[in-house]
C-alpha positions, 0 to 999 in steps of 0.5 A, a space after each residue: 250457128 253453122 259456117 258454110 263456104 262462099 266463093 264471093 267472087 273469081 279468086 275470093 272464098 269467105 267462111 260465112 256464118 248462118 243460123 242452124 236451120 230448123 228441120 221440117 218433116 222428113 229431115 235430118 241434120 248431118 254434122 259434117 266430119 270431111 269434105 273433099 274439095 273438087 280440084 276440078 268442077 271446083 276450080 271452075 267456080 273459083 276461076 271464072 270459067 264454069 260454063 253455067 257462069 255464062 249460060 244456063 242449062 234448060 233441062 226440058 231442052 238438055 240444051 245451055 242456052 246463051 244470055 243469062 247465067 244459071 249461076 251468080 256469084 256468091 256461090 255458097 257451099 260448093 262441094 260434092 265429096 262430104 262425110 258426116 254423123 247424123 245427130 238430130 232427126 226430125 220428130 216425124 222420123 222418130 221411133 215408132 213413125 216406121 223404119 227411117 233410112 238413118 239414126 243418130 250416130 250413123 256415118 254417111 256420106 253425101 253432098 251438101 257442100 263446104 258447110 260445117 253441117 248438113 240438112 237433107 231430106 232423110 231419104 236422100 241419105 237411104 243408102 249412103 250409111 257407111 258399113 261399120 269400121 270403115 274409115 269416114 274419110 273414105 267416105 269422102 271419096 264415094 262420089 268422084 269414085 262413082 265418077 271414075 268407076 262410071 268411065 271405067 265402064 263406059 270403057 268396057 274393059 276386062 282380062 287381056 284389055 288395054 287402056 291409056 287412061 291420061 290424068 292421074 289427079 285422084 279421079 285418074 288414080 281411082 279409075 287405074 284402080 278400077 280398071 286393073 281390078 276389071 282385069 285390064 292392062 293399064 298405061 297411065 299418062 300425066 305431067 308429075 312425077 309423083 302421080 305417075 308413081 302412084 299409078 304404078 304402085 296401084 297396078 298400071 303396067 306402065 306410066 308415061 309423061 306427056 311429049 311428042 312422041 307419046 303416041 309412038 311410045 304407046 303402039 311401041 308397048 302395044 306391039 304397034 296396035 295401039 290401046 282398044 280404049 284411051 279414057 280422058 280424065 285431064 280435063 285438058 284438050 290436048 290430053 284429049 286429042 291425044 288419046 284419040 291417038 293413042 287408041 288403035 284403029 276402031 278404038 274408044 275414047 271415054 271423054 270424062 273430064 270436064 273440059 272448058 271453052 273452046 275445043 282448042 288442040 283437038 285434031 278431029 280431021 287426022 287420027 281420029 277420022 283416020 282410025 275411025 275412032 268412037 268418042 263417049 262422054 262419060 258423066 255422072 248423071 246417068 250410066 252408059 248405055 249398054 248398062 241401063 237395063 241393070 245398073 243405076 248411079 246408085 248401083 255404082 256408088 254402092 259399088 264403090 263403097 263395097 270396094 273401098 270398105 272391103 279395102 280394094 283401094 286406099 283412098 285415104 292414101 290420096 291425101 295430102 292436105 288437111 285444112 280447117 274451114 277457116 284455112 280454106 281460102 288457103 286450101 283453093 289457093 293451093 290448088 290452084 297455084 301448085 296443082 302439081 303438090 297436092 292430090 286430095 285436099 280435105 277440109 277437115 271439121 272439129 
């Protein structure tokens, strides 16, 4: 048997149990080690308020469409942030059939979702073997550092740059990171305390709670200019207008949360217009434009292993609870009851 995670309802998670599947031709079974849950896109699911509960997205189109539902509950195995060893491949992927991307005993990261093990084509693993010493839990956080690292290059950023980056979650924390490795001088903006601090001590020059006059308070530390780049990662609109006022004149905003609703508390008629300013979205299916002649998604993935193995970030700092999967209806509940005491919540399996 092999327990999975389900999000039977808004509010509602169960631990299921399945058979293990077979495996065909080409596949390989992953025992699960760690699994991040997403404070985020998860909570979505969990909430109610993912928009593909009320629409579907037609990718000929690249449109959501109104009517029908591209998700229903129960939702099984939502997660994206997994780590595991490879126990058992398929017969057509044993010796002497050529060279597979994996092995038995291989520690690889990938997404399969809350499930105690994972069956995925070997080649959707080429790649994903974690370097030899590297902590697997590390693992656990290639996927959202390929998220934070992609915005950070939206944003262009290099020595003598200035960045207001807003949400210090641990997507937040990890772009700081990466933005102060680029060489760019780094002003972080959240609500908690504690993740201000951390922003700090991963290299932020200055770190800012929300209020009235944070605009202000940013063209005060930078001589009156303001930021050449603000980047978004809140996933709140009023985050998000605020970082329209928080860059200079010609400045960008990289969008890169995953905002829900209605465009409630954003401002496009005052500073926006005024300054002229750019807005990017920044999302993990595709790289920025100016570098899709070179960079790929997989490109920056294999860059974020290269950081966190060579130990430019400590991200099994991040965090701060573990559960097992049979705790995970508690885990959810955390986060979404006391955001403000948790960072990176893991399930962990035996």
């Amino acid at each position: 048997m092999s327990r999975f995670l389900r999000i039977a309802a808004p509010h509602t998670v169960d631990i299921v149990d399945a058979p293990s599947p077979a495996l065909d031709n080409g596949q390989v079974r992953v025992r699960t080690l760690y699994s991040g849950i997403s404070a985020g896109t998860e909570m979505t699911a969990y909430r109610g308020t993912n928009p593909y509960l009320t629409s579907s997205w037609n990718p000929s189109t690249r449109l959501f469409e109104a009517g029908q539902s591209g998700l229903n509950y129960p939702l099984d195995a939502w997660g994206y942030s997994e780590v595991g060893e490879v126990v058992e491949i398929a017969p057509a992927l044993s010796p002497g059939s050529g060279t597979p991307p994996v092995k038995p005993g291989d520690i690889v990261w990938g997404v399969w979702g809350h499930r105690e093990e994972g069956v995925l084509t070997a080649e959707a693993l080429r790649g994903h073997v974690l370097p030899a010493g590297m902590d697997p839990l590390a693992g656990a956080f290639v996927r959202v550092g390929a998220i934070a690292l992609n915005a950070v290059l939206a944003a262009d950023l290099g020595p003598g740059s200035t960045v207001a980056i807003f949400g210090q979650g641990v997507i937040g924390l990890l772009a700081t990171r990466f933005a102060v490795l680029n060489g760019a001088k780094v002003i972080t903006v959240d609500g908690i305390d504690n993740r201000r601090q951390r922003s700090l001590e991963w290299g932020a020059a200055h770190s800012l709670a929300p209020s009235e006059m944070l605009a202000a308070h940013i063209r005060e530390l930078t001589d009156g200019g303001g930021t050449d780049v603000a980047i978004e990662l809140s996933g709140n609109y009023k985050g998000l207008h605020e970082a329209t006022r928080a860059v200079g004149p010609d400045g960008t905003v990289v969008a890169a949360g995953f905002y829900q609703g209605g465009a409630e508390g954003v401002f496009f008629g005052e500073e926006f217009h005024h300054n002229r300013v750019q807005l990017l979205a920044s999302q993990i299916g595709s790289v920025p434009n100016r570098l899709r002649p070179r960079w790929t998604v997989d490109r920056i993935q294999d860059t974020v292993v290269d950081l966190l193995s060579g130990g430019m970030v400590d991200v099994p700092s991040l965090v701060t609870h573990k559960f097992p999967l049979a705790g995970s209806a508690d885990a959810y509940r955390l986060l979404d009851t006391q955001p403000g005491s948790a960072l990176q919540v893991v399930l962990e399996f035996s």
